[in-house]
C-alpha positions in Angstrom: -24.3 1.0 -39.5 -24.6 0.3 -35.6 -28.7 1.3 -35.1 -29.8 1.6 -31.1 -32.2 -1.1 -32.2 -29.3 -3.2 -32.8 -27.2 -2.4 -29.8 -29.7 -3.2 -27.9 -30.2 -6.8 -29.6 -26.7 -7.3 -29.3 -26.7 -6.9 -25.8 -29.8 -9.1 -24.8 -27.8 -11.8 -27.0 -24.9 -11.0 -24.7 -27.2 -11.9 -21.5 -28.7 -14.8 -22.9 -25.3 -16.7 -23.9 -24.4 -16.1 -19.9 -27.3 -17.9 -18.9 -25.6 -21.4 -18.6 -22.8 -19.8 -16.6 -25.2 -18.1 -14.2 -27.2 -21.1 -14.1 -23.8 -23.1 -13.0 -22.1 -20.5 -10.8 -24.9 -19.5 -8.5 -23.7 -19.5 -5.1 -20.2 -20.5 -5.6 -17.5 -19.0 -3.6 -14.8 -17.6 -6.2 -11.3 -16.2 -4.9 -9.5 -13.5 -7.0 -6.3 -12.6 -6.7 -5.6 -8.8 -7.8 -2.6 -7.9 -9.4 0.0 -6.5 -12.2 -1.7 -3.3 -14.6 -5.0 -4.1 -12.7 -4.0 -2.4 -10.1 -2.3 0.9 -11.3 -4.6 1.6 -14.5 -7.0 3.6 -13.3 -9.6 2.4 -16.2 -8.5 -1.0 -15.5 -8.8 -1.0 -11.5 -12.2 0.7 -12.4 -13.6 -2.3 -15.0 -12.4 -4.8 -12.4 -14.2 -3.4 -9.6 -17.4 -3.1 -11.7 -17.0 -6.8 -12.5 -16.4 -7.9 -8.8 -19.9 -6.4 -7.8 -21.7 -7.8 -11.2 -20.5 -11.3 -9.9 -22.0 -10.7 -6.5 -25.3 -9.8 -7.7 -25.1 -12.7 -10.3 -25.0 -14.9 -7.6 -21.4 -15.4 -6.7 -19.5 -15.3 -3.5 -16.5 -13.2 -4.5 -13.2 -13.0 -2.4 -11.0 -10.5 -3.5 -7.0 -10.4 -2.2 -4.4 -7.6 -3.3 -0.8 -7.2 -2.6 0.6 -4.1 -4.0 4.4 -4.7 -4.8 4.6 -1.2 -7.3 2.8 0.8 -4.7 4.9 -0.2 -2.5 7.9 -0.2 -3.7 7.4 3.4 -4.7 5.9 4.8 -1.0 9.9 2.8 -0.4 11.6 5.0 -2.5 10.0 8.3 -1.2 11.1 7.3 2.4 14.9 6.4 1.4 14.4 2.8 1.9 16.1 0.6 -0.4 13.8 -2.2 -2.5 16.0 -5.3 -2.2 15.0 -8.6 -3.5 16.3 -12.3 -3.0 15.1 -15.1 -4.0 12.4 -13.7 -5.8 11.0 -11.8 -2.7 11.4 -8.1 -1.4 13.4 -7.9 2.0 11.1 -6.5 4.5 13.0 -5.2 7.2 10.9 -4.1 10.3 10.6 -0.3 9.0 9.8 -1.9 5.5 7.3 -3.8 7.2 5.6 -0.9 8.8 5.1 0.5 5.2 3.9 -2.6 3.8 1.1 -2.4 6.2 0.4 1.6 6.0 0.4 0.9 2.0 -1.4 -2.2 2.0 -4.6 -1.9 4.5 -4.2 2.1 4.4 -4.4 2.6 0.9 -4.5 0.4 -1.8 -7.1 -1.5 0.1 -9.5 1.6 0.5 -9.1 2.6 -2.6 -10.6 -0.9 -3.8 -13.0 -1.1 -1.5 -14.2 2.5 -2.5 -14.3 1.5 -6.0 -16.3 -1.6 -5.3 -18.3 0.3 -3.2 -18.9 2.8 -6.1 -20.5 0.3 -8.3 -22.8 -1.2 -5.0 -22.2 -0.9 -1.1 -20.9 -4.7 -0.8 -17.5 -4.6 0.2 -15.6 -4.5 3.4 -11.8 -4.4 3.3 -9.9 -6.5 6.0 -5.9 -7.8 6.3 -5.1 -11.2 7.5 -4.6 -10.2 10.3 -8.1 -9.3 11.4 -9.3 -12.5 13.4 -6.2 -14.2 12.6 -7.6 -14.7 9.4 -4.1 -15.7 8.2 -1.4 -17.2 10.6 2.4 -17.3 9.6 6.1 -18.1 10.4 9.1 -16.2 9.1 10.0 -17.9 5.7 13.9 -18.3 5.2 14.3 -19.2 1.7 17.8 -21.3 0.6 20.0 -19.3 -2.2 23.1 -21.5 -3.4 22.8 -24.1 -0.6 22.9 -21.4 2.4 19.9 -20.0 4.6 18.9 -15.9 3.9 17.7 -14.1 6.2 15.0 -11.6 4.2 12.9 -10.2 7.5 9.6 -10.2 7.8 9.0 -12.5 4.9 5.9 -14.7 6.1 4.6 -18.7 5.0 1.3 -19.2 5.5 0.3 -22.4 8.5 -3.1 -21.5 9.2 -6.3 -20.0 7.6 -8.9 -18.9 9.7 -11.8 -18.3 7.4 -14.5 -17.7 9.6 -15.0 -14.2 9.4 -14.8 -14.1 5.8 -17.6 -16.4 5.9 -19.5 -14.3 8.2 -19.2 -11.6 5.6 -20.2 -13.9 2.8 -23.0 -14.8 4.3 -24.3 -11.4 4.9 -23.7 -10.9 0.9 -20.4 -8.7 1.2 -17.6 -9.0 -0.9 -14.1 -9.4 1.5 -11.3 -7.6 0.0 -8.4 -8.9 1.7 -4.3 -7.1 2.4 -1.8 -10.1 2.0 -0.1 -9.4 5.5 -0.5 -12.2 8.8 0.8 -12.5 12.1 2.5 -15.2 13.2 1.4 -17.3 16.2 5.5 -17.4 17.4 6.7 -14.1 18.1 3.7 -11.9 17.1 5.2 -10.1 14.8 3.5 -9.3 11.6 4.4 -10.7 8.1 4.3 -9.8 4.1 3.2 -12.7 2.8 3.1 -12.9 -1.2 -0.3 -12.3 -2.4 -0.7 -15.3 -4.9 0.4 -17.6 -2.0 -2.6 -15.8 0.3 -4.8 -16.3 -2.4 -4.2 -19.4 -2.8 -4.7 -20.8 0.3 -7.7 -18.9 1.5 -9.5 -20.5 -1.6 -8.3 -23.7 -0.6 -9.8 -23.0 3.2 -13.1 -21.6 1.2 -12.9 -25.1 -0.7 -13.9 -22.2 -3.3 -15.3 -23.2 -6.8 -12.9 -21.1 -8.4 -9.3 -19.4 -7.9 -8.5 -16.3 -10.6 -5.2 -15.2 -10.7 -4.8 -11.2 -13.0 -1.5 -11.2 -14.2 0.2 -9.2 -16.7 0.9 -11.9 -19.3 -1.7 -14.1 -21.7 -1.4 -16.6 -19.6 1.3 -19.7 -19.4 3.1 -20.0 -22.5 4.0 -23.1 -23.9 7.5 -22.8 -23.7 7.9 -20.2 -21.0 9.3 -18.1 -20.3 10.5 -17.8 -24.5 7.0 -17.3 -25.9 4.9 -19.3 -27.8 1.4 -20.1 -27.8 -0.8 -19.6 -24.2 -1.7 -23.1 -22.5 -5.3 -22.8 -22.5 -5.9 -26.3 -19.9 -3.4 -28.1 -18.0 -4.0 -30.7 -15.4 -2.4 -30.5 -11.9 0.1 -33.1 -13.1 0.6 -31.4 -16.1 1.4 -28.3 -14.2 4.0 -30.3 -11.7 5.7 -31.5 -14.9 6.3 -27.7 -16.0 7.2 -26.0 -12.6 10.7 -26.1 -12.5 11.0 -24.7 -15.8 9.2 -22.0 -15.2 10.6 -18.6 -14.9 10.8 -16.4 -10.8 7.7 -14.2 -11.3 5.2 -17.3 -12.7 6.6 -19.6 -10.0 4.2 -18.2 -7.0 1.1 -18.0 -9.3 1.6 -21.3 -10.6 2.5 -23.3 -7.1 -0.6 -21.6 -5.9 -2.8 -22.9 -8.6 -1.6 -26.3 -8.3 -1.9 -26.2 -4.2 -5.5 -25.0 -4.7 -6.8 -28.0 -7.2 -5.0 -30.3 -5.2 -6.6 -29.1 -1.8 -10.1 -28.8 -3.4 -10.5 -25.9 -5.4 -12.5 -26.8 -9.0 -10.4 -24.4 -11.4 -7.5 -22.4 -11.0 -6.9 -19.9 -13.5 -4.2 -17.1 -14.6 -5.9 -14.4 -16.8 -4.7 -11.5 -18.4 -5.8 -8.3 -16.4 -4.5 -6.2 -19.1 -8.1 -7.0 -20.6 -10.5 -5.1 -19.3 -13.3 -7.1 -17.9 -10.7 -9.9 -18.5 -13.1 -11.6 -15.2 -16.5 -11.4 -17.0 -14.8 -12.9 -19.8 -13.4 -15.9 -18.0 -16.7 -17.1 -16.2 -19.2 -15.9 -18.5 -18.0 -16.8 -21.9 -16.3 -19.5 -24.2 -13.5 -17.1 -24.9 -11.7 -17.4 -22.0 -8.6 -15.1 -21.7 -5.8 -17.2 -19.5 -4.8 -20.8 -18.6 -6.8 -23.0 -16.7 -5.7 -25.8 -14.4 -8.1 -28.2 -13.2 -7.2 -31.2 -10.9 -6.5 -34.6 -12.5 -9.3 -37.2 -14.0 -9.3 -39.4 -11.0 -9.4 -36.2 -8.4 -12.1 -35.6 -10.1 -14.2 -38.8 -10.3 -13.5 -38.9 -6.4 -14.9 -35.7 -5.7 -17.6 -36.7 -8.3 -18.3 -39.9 -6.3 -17.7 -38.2 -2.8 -20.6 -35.6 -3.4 -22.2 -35.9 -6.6 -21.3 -32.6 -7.8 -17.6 -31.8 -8.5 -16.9 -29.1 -10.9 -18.4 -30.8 -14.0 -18.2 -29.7 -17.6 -18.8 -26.3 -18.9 -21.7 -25.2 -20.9 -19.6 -25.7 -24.2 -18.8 -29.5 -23.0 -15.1 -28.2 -22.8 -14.2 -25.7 -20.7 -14.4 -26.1 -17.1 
């Protein structure tokens, strides 16, 4: 029988086996890319929230960035625009691309920063647009050998990340819309949210990138099942890529981008859990795959600063 007395042990036990990953994380810039049952289960959205604001007051610099694909595929529907995809991404037409936006920065954005702001008065939401945080051309992907044209589909050439290190320095917790403006023709583009993600913790030359997904994590054998990679080096990863199935593809380009350009971990949880984040830095158990750059990245960086990302407290995971 659960006794107070024993709750309460239980959860001082709890505190105390965090202490090495406290100890190791304190001011380290983590990016975290929000997406899949995350963000549409209420209880969810809610856990995840509470756990971005616990890392801030652990001693993290938390960056959190959002698309909103369901949201805004069903604010879409309810104006009698068709959802059309190629290639793996949604044609945004110019009237597409005005919801986007509206759905984006005007409401899936507030409604994260009000839950963060719930739990502690620490976040401040922002697009990529704001201070041309994120710069962009129009991407034309390639289908069967031939150029498509999918509208205002944007790749990323330039991140700006001063004024996300403004906020971070005044101990606020950005939460930025996966939209920038390109440089070109100044129109505004939807740039996929992994991608975003990606690079701005590449820019942050962030300790960490977390990618919430709606799977375990990469199977070995994807996209058929089996059992969930726990570690994979970079190469590794660029061995698996093109087997890997449309929806994985953009998570899993982004993780390798980011260990290459500096990042110390990439990793693709399942947000399904709820405090699948806590679980990830905190504890031994983590709930994903995690890519980490290759040996002799790593003895560079190692010999460059004397730091580099270094073992974790179990001698094993990073």
């Amino acid at each position: 029988m659960t006794t107070p007395r024993r709750t309460a042990l239980d959860k001082a036990r709890s505190v105390c086996e965090a202490l090495p990953w406290l100890t190791r994380h304190q001011n380290r810039t983590v990016v975290i890319k929000l997406g899949g049952h995350a963000m549409v289960d209420e209880q969810l959205t809610a856990a995840f929230a509470s756990d971005v604001v616990f890392l801030r007051y652990a001693g993290l610099k938390p960056v959190v960035v959002h698309g909103g694909g369901p949201q805004i595929g069903a604010e879409l529907e309810r104006r009698g625009l068709v959802s059309e995809f190629k290639a793996g991404l949604r044609v945004t037409s110019p009237p597409a691309m005005d919801v986007v936006r509206m759905v984006l920065a005007g409401r899936v954005q507030r409604e994260l920063v009000g839950l963060i702001n719930a739990n502690g008065p620490l976040a401040v939401g922002m697009t990529g647009e704001d201070a041309d945080t994120l710069t962009a051309v129009r991407h034309v992907p390639w289908v069967d050998g031939e150029p498509v044209d999918i509208g205002r589909v944007g790749d990323i050439t330039r991140v700006d990340t001063g004024a996300i290190e403004a906020l971070l320095a005044d101990g606020r917790i950005p939460v930025v819309s996966s939209v920038a403006r390109s440089a070109e023709d100044g129109h505004v583009y939807n740039v996929n949210a992994d991608t975003a993600a990606a690079a701005l913790a590449t820019a942050l030359r962030a300790q960490a990138l977390v990618m919430l997904t709606d799977v375990e994590g990469l199977y070995a054998g994807w996209p058929v099942g089996g059992e969930v990679i726990a570690r994979l080096t970079a190469r590794e990863l660029e061995k698996l890529l093109p087997e890997l199935a449309d929806g994985m593809v953009p998570k899993m380009t982004g993780c390798l981008h980011a260990v290459r350009g500096g990042v110390g971990t990439a990793r693709v949880i399942d947000g399904r859990v709820p405090h699948a984040v806590l679980l990830e830095m905190f504890t031994d158990e983590g709930v994903g795959t995690v890519i980490v750059p290759d040996p002799e990245a790593e003895q560079e960086a190692d010999g460059r600063t004397g730091l580099g990302p270094g073992p974790g407290p179990d001698g094993v995971r990073p």
